[in-house]
N, C-alpha and C positions, 0 to 999 in steps of 0.2 A: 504494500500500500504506500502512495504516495507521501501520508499524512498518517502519524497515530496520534490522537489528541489524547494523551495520558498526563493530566497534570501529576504534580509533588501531592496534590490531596487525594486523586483517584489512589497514584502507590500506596500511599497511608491507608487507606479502607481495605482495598485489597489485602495489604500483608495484616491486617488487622482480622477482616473474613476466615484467613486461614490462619491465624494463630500467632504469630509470630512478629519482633518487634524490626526488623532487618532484614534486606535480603541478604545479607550472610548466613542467616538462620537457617537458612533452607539447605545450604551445603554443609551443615554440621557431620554429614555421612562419609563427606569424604576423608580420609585419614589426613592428618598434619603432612606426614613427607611428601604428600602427591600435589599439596599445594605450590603456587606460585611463592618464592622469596621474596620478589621484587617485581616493581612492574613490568610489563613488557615492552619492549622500543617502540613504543608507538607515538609518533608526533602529536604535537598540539592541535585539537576539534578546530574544525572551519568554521564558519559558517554558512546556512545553506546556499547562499549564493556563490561564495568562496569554493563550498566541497564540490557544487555544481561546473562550475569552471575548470577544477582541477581532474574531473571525472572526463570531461568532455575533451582536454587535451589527450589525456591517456586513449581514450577512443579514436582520437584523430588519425594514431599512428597505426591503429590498423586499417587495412585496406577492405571495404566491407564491402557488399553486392550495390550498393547505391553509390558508388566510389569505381565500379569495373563493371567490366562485364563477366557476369558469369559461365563456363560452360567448364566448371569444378562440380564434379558427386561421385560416384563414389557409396553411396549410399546415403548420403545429406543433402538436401537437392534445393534449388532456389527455387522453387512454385509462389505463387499468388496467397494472399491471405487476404480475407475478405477482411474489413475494420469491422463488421458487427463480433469475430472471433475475438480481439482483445477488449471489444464494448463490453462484452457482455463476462468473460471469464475474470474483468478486473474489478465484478461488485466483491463486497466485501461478503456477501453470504455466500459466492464460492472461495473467494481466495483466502477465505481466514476458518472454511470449514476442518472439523477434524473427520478423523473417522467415524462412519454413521453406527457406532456399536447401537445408540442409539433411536430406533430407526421410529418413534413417534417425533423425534425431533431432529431426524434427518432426512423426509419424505420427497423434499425437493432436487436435493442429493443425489438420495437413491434411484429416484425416477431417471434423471439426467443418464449415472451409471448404465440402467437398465435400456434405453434407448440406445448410449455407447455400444453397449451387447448386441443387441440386436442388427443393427446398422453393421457391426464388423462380422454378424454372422452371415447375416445379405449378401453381403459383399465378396466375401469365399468362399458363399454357396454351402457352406458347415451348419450341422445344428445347433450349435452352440459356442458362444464364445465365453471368455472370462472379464472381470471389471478391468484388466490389463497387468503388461509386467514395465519391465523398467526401461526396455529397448530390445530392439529385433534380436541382435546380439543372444542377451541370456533367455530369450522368449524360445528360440530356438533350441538352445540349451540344455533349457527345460523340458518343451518338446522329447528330444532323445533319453533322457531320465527317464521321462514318463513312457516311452515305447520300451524302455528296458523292463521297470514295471511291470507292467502291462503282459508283457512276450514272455519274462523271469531268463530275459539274455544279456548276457555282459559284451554286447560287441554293437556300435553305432558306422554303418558304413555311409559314407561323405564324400561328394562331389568335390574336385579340387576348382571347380567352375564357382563355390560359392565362397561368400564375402572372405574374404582372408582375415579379417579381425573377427567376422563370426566365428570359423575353424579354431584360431587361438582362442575364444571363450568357451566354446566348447571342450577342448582336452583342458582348459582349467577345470571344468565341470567332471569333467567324466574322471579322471586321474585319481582322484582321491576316493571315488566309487571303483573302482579296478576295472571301469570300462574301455576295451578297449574301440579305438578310432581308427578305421581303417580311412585312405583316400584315393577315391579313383582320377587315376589321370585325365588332363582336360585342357592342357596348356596349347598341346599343337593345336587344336584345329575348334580349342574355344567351346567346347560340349564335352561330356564323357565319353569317352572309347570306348568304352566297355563297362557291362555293368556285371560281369562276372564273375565281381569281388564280393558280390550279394549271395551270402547263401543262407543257409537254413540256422544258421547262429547268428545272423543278424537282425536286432532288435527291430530296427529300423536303416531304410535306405532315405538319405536328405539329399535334396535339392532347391533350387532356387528359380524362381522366375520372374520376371526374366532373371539371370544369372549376372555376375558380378562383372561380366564383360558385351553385357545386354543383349545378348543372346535370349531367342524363345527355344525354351526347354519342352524336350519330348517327353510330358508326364503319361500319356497313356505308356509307352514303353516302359516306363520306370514301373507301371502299376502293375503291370503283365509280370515281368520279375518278381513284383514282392507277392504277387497271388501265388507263385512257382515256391517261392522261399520261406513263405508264411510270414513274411515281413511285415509293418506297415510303411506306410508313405508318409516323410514330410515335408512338407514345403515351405519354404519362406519366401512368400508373393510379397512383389510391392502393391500396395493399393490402389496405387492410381490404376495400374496396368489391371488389377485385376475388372476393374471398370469397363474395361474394351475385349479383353481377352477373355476365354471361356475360361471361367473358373476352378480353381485349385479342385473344388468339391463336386465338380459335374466331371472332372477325370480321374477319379478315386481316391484324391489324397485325404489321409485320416488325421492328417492332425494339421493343422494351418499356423503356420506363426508369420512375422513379420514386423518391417519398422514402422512405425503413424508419423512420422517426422512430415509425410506430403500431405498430411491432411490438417493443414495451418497451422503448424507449427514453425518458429523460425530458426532457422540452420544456429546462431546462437553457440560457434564453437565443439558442436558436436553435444550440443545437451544444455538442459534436461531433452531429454527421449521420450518415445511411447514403445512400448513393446505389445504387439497385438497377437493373441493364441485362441485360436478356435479347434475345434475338433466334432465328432461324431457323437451321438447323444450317447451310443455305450458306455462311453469313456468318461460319462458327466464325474464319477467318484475319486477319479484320477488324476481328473485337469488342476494342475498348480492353482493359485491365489483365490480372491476372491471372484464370489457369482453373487449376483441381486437376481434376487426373486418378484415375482408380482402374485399379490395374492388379493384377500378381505379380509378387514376385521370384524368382530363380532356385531357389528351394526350392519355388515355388507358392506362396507364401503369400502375401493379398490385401495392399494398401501402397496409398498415395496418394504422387503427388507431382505439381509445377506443370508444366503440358505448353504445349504452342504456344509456348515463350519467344523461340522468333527473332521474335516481335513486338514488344517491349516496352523502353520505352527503353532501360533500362542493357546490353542486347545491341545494337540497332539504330543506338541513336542517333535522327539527323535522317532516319532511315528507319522509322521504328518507328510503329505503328499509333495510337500516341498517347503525349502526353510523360508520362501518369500512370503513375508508378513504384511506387506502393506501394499501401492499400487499407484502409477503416475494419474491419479486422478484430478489434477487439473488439467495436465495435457490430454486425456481422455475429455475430457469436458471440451476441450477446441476443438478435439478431434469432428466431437459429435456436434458442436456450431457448426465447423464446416462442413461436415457431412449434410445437416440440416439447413443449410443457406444455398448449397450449390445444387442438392440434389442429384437424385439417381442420371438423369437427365446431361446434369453440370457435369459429375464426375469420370461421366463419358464423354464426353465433348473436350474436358480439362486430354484426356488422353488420347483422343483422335489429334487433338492440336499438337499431342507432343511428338506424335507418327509423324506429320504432316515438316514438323519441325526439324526433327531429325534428317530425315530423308533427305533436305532441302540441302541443311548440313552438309552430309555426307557426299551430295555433288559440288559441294561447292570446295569443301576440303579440298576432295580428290583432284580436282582442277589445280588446287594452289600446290598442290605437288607433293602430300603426303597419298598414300595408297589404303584400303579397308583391309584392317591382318585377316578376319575371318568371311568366308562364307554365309548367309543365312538373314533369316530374316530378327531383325532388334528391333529392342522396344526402349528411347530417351538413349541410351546409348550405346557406345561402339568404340571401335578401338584403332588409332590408325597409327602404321607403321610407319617411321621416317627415317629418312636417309641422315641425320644425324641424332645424336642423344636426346629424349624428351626432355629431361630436364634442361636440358639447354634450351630449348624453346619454351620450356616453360618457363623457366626465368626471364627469357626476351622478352617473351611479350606481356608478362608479369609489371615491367617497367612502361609499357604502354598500354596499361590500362585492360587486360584482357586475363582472366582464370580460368587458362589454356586444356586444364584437364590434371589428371593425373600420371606422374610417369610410373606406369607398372616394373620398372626395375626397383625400385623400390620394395617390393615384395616379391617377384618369381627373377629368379637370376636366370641370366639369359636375354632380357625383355629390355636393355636400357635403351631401346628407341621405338619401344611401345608403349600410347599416349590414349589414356583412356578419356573420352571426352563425353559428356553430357549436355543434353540439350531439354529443355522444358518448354512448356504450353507461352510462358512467356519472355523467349526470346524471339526478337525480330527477325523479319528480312538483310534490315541496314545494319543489328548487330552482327548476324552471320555471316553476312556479305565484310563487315567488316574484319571479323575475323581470318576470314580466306586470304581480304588482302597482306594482313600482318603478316598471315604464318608465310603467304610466297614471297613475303620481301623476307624475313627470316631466312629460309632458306637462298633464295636467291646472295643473302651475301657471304654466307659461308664460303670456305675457299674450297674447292674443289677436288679437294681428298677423297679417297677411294674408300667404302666403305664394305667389306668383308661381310658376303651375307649366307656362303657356302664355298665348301676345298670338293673336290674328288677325294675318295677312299684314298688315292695313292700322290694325292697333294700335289701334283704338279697342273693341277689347274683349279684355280678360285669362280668364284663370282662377286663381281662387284657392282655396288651403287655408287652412281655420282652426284653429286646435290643437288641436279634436275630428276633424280627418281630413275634414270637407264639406269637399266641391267644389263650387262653383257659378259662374259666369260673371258678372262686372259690365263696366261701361259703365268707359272710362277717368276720364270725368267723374264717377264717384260717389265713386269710391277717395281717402280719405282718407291711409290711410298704408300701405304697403306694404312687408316685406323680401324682399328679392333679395340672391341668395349670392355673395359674390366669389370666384374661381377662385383659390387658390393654392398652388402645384408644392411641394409637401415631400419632398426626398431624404432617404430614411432609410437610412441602410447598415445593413447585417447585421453586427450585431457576434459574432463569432463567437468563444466561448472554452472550449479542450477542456481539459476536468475529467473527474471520476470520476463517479461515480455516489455521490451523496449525498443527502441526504434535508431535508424542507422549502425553504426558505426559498431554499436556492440553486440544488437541482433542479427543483424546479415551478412556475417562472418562465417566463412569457412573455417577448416580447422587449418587450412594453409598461412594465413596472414593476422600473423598474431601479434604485433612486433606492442602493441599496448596492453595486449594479457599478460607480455612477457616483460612491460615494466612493473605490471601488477606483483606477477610473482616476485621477482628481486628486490620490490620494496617490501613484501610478507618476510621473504627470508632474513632481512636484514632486521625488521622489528622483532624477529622470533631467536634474534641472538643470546645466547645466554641460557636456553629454554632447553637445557642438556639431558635430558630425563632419556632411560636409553629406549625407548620406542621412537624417540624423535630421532632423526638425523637428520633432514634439513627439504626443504623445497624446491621440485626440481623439476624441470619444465628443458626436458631433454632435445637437444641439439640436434638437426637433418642432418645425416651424413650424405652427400654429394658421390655420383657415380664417375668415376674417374673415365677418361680416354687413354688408350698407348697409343703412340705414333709412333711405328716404324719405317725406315729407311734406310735402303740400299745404300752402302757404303763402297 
């Protein structure tokens, strides 16, 4: 909230209501050595016009969607948010509710939840969904726990076609259950090769749709397999896509998960999230977190409240269908504004427009002189191959105003000149067209080095690209100089930081351009000096390692 009008006499009543003369009072529990000594390095209060000015610098210096143009996802995507979504999720009877344990005083609440449900069970064609989890990421996660569950098998086999930070949440997940993670290959040609790492001990077969390289996934074949294997199917759809494309649920998948970040939420750093998980009604006793119910009270009158609760940790415990105890229910609550303003109607049109957009893309790239790496048909996006390192182009045209995509070397070695780009319902003409122009002058001034993109078995002849995109084959003996790309492993974590819903600089950020998050955190670290307790060791907002080039040359 913008404003808390808590005067020095509300505190006084308050700590008076509950008993006590101080808020010091209230941490009498915690033991002496766990307290602070001294205060902590924190400057002297502003004031609000002051804190506001100094807030507003720190945002300047990141580069945010109202500052570039976007064609960065990855899984965080720039879409549209309508203003009745932050109108309405910033009264104070959602943004200061708690959990509706109590549901005669939390009806309006639970209703909201309850149409959430509904809406994302529509939507992937599933019987039922949940009030949500925390992000696609662990929604999935979860997913495969509950198919192990479910099947009483310890083995989850996984697409290497899906999110690459989902895969690492996953064997977080599964590792300490002794499940294990099989991955089926998917790098050459952008889909699984084979699904014949599916067998009869596998809990479950995951996939994505479209896939983390925008590709549309063949889920009736996937479903064929797990009928063979006794498997189930899981899917992590995106939403918007699931809008235009036949649904996760009308081609057999049993358990649905997924990210809500496209359905008005703002990209905001990579979070807060929504994590969205539907499934089949069998399964209703199984499904992680919470479910709202619609029922009657004793007068008949219609009511919501939370049902199935013997599942759920704070009743079960170390018996409980999963340890997640609570649920992104304000971001659920945009979800279901947007959902409710744009309509079944909107949200297929939102994704006809981002075909229409794509496609457009995709001739216009190929023109400025990168090439399409895979075959098939995509959905927002695609991946194009370039005759020199993505990251080199992505930092070019980073300085002119453009968020070029993603360079997949960053995560599959081998790939440092494949550029994963995203396109949405609301990118132009003039934006795309401009794009094309940047990336062919980019390339256009590179120097004209050979670029290594295949040897013969017995090496005496290569193939090479030249920074107009020919390929032609040479003799190793003719090759004067050559670049070949060095392989190197860059871990990026998810920095993850839950805010409000605010507008430029701090909401429509990617997690690439952060250069004011990143004076945030060094002034946290610097105030938390002193703070040596040994669970702390210090604030750290970890550095992009850059993919090197070798150049060689005949001597």
């Amino acid at each position: 909230m913008p404003y808390i009008p808590h005067s020095e006499e509300d505190r006084k009543e308050m700590l008076k209501t509950i008993g006590v003369d101080r808020i010091e009072d209230l941490f009498v529990e915690i033991p002496d050595d766990l307290r602070l000594k001294a205060p902590l390095n924190v400057p002297e209060g502003l004031d609000e016009y002051k804190l506001f000015g100094h807030l507003n610098e720190l945002a300047s210096k990141n580069m945010s969607a109202s500052d570039a143009v976007c064609f960065l996802g990855a899984g965080i995507y720039d879409r549209y948010i309508p203003a009745v979504v932050g109108a309405l999720i910033s009264r104070g009877e959602f943004l200061t509710a708690y959990t509706p344990y109590q549901p005669e005083a939390s009806q309006g609440y639970l209703q909201t939840i309850y149409e959430f449900q509904t809406m994302v069970a529509e939507l992937y064609g599933m019987d039922l969904a949940n009030a949500s989890m925390y992000c696609g990421a662990t929604a999935m996660a979860e997913g495969a726990l509950m198919a192990c569950s479910i099947k009483r098998r310890s083995q989850v086999v996984v697409s290497e076609a899906v999110h690459p930070h989902y895969r690492q949440v996953l064997e977080t997940y599964c590792s300490p259950m002794d499940v294990e993670v099989k991955t089926i290959p998917a790098l050459a040609s952008g889909r699984e090769e084979s699904l014949d790492l599916v067998t009869e001990e596998a809990a479950c077969l995951i996939l994505q749709q479209p896939n983390f390289f925008g590709m549309i996934t063949d889920i009736k074949a996937a479903r064929e397999v797990c009928d063979r294997t006794g498997s189930l199917l899981l899917v992590s759809a995106d939403p918007t896509a699931a809008g235009l494309l036949p649904t996760p649920g009308e081609l057999g998948a049993d358990i649905v998960t997924g990210e809500g970040q496209p359905l008005g939420i703002p990209m905001g750093l990579g979070g807060p999230l929504l994590g969205l998980f539907a499934c089949r009604r069998e399964y209703a006793r199984q499904i992680p977190g919470r479910i709202v119910g619609r029922t009657h009270d004793e007068q008949g009158r219609l009511g919501y409240t939370m049902t199935l609760r013997t599942r759920e940790q704070d009743i079960r415990r170390e018996r409980a269908t999963s340890n997640i105890c609570t649920n992104e229910a304000l971001m659920a609550l945009a979800a279901t504004v947007y959902m409710s303003a744009v309509g079944k109607n909107g949200i297929r049109s939102v994704a006809e427009s981002t075909v229409q957009n794509t496609q457009y893309a995709i001739s216009r790239l190929t023109e400025a002189g990168a090439r399409i790496k895979y075959k098939g048909s995509v959905f927002g996006e695609f991946v194009l191959s370039l005759p020199i390192e993505a990251s080199q182009v992505r930092d070019e045209l980073h300085k002119r105003g453009i968020l070029a995509g993603l360079p997949l070397g960053e995560y599959f070695e081998g790939e440092e000149h494949s550029l994963l780009v995203a396109v949405t319902e609301i990118r132009t003409k003039d934006e795309i067209d401009w794009f094309a122009s940047e990336l062919a002058s980019v390339l256009d001034n590179e120097e004209n080095d050979l670029w290594l993109v295949g040897a013969s078995l017995d090496q005496s002849r290569v193939q090479v690209r030249q920074a107009d995109g020919h390929v032609d084959a040479r003799s190793v003996e003719t090759i004067e100089k050559v670049t070949v790309t060095k392989s190197n492993w860059s871990i990026k974590d998810q920095f993850g930081l839950e805010m409000q819903f605010t507008d430029g600089a701090l909401a429509e950020i990617h997690e690439e351009d952060t250069a004011g998050f990143e004076a945030v955190m060094a002034a946290l670290s610097k105030q938390l000096e002193g703070w040596d307790e040994e669970w702390y060791e210090k604030v750290v907002y970890p550095p992009f390692e850059k993919n090197a080039a070798v150049v060689f040359e005949r001597v």
